[in-house]
GULO-68620 format. One record per residue (C-alpha): residue number from 1; residue in three letters; chain; x, y, z. Coordinates in steps of 0.1 Angstrom, whole numbers, plus 5000, padded with zeros to 4 digits. Layout:
+-----+------+-------+------+-------+------+
:  nr : rest : kette : east : north :   up :
+-----+------+-------+------+-------+------+
: NUM :  Ala :     A :    X :     Y :    Z :
...
+-----+------+-------+------+-------+------+
***
This chain:
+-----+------+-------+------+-------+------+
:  nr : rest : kette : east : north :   up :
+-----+------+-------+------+-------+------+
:   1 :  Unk :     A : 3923 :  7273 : 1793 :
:   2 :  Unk :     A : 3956 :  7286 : 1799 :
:   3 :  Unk :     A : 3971 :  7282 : 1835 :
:   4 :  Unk :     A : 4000 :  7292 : 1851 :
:   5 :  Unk :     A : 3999 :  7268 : 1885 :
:   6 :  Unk :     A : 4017 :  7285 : 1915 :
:   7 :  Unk :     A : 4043 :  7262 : 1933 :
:   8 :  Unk :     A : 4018 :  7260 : 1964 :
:   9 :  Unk :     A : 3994 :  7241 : 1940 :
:  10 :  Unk :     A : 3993 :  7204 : 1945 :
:  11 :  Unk :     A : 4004 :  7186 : 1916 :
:  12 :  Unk :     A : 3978 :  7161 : 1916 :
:  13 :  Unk :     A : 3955 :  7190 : 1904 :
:  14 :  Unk :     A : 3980 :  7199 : 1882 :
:  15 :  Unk :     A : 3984 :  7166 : 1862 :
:  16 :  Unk :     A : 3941 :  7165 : 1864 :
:  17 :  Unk :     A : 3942 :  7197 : 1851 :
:  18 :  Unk :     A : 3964 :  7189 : 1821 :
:  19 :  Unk :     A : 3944 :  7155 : 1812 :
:  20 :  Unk :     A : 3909 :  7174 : 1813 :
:  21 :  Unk :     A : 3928 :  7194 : 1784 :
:  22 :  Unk :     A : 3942 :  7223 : 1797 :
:  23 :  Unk :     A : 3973 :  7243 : 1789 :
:  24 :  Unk :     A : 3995 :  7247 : 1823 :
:  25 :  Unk :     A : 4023 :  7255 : 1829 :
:  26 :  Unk :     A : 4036 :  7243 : 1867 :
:  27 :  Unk :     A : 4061 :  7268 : 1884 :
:  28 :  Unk :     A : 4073 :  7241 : 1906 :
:  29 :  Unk :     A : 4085 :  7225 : 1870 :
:  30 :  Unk :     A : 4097 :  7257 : 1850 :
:  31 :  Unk :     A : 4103 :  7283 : 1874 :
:  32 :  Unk :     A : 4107 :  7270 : 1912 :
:  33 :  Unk :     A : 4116 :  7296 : 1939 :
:  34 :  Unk :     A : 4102 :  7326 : 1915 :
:  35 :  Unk :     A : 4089 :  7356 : 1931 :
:  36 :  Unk :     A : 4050 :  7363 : 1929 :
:  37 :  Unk :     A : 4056 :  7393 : 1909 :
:  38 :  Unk :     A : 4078 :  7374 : 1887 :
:  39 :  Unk :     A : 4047 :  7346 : 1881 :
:  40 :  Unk :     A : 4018 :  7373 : 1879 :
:  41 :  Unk :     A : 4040 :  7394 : 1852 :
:  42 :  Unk :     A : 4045 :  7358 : 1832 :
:  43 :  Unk :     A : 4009 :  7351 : 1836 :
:  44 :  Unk :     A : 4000 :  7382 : 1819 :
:  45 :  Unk :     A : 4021 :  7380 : 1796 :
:  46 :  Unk :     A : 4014 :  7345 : 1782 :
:  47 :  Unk :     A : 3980 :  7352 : 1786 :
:  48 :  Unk :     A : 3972 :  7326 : 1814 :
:  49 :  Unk :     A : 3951 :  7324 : 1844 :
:  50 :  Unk :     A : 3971 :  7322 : 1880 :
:  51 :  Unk :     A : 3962 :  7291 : 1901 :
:  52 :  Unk :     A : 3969 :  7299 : 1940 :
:  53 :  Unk :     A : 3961 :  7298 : 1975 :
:  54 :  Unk :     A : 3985 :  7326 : 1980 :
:  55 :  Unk :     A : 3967 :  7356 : 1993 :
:  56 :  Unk :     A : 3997 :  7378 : 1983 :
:  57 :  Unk :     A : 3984 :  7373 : 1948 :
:  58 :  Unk :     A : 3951 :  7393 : 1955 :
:  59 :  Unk :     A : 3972 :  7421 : 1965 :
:  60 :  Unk :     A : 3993 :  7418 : 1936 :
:  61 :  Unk :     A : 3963 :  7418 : 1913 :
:  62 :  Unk :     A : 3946 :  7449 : 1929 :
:  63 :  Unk :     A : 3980 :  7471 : 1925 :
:  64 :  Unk :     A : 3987 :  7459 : 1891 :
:  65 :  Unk :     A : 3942 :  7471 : 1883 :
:  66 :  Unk :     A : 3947 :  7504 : 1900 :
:  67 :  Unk :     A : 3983 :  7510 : 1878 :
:  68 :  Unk :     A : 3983 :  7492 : 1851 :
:  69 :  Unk :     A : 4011 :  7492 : 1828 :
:  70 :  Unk :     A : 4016 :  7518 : 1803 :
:  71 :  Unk :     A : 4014 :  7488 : 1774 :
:  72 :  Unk :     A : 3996 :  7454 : 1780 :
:  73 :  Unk :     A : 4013 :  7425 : 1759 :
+-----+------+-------+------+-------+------+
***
């Protein structure tokens, strides 16, 4: 699976997520101090699933279902 770990994520689950096999890629690495928009558009875009406990995310998610974008990559 494809995962795009938020920086709230502990990184404990993110290095047991990567040894079960899984692709993901840890903001806290790549992109610290990124805006949620910023992550859910890279998700999207590299196909990936969002790993969170930020509510903000949920909000985010509902906007981008009700508009979606003229083109999905």
């Amino acid at each position: 699976m494809r995962i795009i770990a938020d920086e709230n994520c502990d990184r404990m689950i993110v290095v047991a997520l990567r040894e079960a096999g899984h692709d993901v890629l840890s903001v806290r690495e790549t992109v610290k101090g990124s805006g949620d928009a910023y992550i859910f558009d890279l998700a999207r875009t590299e196909c990936r699933v969002v790993l969170t406990s930020d509510l903000d995310f949920g909000h985010l998610s509902e906007q981008q279902f009700l508009h979606p974008p003229a083109k999905l990559l």
